[in-house]
C-alpha positions, 0 to 999 in steps of 0.5 A: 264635229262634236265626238263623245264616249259613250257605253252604248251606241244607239241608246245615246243615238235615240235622242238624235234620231228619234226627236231629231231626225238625225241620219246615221253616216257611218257606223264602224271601227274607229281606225286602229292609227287613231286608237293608237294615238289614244294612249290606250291600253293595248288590246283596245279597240273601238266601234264609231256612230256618226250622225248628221242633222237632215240636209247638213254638210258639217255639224256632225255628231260622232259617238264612240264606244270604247272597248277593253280600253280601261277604266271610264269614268264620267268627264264631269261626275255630278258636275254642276256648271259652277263646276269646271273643266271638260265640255258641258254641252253641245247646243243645238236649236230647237222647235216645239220645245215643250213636246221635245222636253216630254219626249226626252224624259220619256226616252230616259234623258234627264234636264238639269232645269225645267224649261226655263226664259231667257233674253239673249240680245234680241231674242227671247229663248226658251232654253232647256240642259238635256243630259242622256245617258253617259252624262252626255248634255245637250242644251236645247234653245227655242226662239219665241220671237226673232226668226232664225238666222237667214242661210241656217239648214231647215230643221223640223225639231232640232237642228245641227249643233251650232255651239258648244259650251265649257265651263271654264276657271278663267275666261280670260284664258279662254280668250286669248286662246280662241282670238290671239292663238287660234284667230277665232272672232268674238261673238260675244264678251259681256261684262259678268251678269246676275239677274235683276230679281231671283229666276229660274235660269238655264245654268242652274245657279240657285234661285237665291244666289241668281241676284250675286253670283255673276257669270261671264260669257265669252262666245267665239267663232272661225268665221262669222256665221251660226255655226262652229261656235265655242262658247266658254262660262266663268262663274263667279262666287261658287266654288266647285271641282275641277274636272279638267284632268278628265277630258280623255278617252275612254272616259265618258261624255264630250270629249272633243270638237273638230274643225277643218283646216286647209293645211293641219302642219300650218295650223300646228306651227302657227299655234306654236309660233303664237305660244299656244298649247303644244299641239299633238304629233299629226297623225293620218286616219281614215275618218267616215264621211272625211277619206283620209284625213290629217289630224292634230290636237290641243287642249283648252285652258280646262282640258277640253280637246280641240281638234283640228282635222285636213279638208276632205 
């Protein structure tokens, strides 16, 4: 489950719904124990959309819109992917793409490059960076060759999330989180990447520097599969901010990604007893569709949250 902030429920819901398909779960008051947990201003309170892709049991897209909660400003103001710290994008498949580029202008969503080729292994992929309202990126791929994974849930024009993306200082940082602390799998590690003649590419690294300046890809995941997967970007050769301090509520954009877990006290143990970032206290809450879940957090080398939340 990816979760944003955002000032307006069903204006950031329209691209899910409306090109997507996607159904609405719950609509609702955030728990007052989560709120709590926010270090929020008191008073502060919270309505919660949550979304799912047609015939999809996880991958759920939880919007929050926070009130009297403060100050929000955007998680990565202007950011730039050079820029670093908090989640750039949540990444879903897509069919069609030149009718779902049309149509998210025309609903007010913005693209950070026109539909633009890329070759990822095998696959030759049409790939556009959606950004709505809010800042909120979601980054669309297209498959124009090899066919999608066997098992993945059916979609019409985009599917469930199946990665997220952070722009990240130190890959390596990254790594040993996700494998050596949390246990994840490698996807992918490539050695840093420039194109072999100047292109239009997804990141939007000027066409002129696109031969110079490398970036590197490090892509993990709880168990092998399509989906779950967290995806990080170093970039090598251009200097930008750092946002990392900015990835909490009630700022607005992605602020987080949760996993199921069997058992949240072991998960946080075992994060402590592998060096990894201290964990949150574990607080209880009720969370539409979950029931009543155990929830703990950490966070990334480049502030994103990380949530690990109790199996229904």
């Amino acid at each position: 489950m990816a979760t944003a902030s955002v000032t307006d429920l069903d204006r950031s819901a329209q691209f899910f719904r409306e090109i997507g398909g996607y159904e609405t779960v719950f609509q609702g008051p955030l728990d007052a124990d989560e709120i709590a947990s926010l270090n929020l201003p008191v008073g502060a309170s919270a309505e919660v959309l949550v979304l799912k892709a047609p015939g999809s049991e996880h991958g759920f897209v939880r919007l929050i819109r926070f009130d009297n909660a403060g100050r929000k400003e955007p998680t990565r103001p202007g950011a730039r992917a050079w820029d670093t710290g908090c989640i750039w994008s949540l990444m879903v498949r897509v069919k069609g793409m030149p009718s779902v580029y049309d149509d998210a202008i025309a609903m007010g969503w913005w693209t950070e490059t026109p539909i633009t080729y890329l070759e990822f292994g095998p696959s030759k992929l049409n790939v556009v960076v959606f950004r709505g309202p809010d800042g909120l990126q979601v980054q669309g791929y297209e498959r124009l060759t090899t066919p999608l994974p066997e098992g993945f849930t059916p979609f019409e024009r985009i599917s469930q999330p199946f990665n997220i993306m952070q722009m990240t200082r130190d890959r390596e940082a990254a790594r040993v989180l996700m494998e050596d602390v949390l246990g994840f799998d490698r996807f992918w590690f490539g050695k840093p990447y420039t194109d072999e003649k100047p292109t239009v590419m997804p990141l939007g690294i000027p066409r002129n520097l696109t031969t110079s300046v490398p970036y590197k890809a490090g892509i993990f995941y709880p168990i092998e599969g399509e989906y779950g997967r967290m995806e990080y970007i170093e970039i090598d050769g251009l200097d930008g901010a750092d946002h990392a301090e900015k990835c909490r509520a009630p700022n607005l954009g992605w602020l987080s990604v949760t996993y199921p877990v069997q058992d949240v006290e072991t998960t946080a143990s075992t994060i402590r007893e592998r060096g990894g970032p201290d964990p949150t206290d574990i607080i209880k809450v009720r969370r539409a569709p979950f029931g009543t879940v155990e929830v703990t957090t950490i966070k990334a080398p480049d502030g994103a949250t990380i949530e690990f939340q109790s199996a229904p």
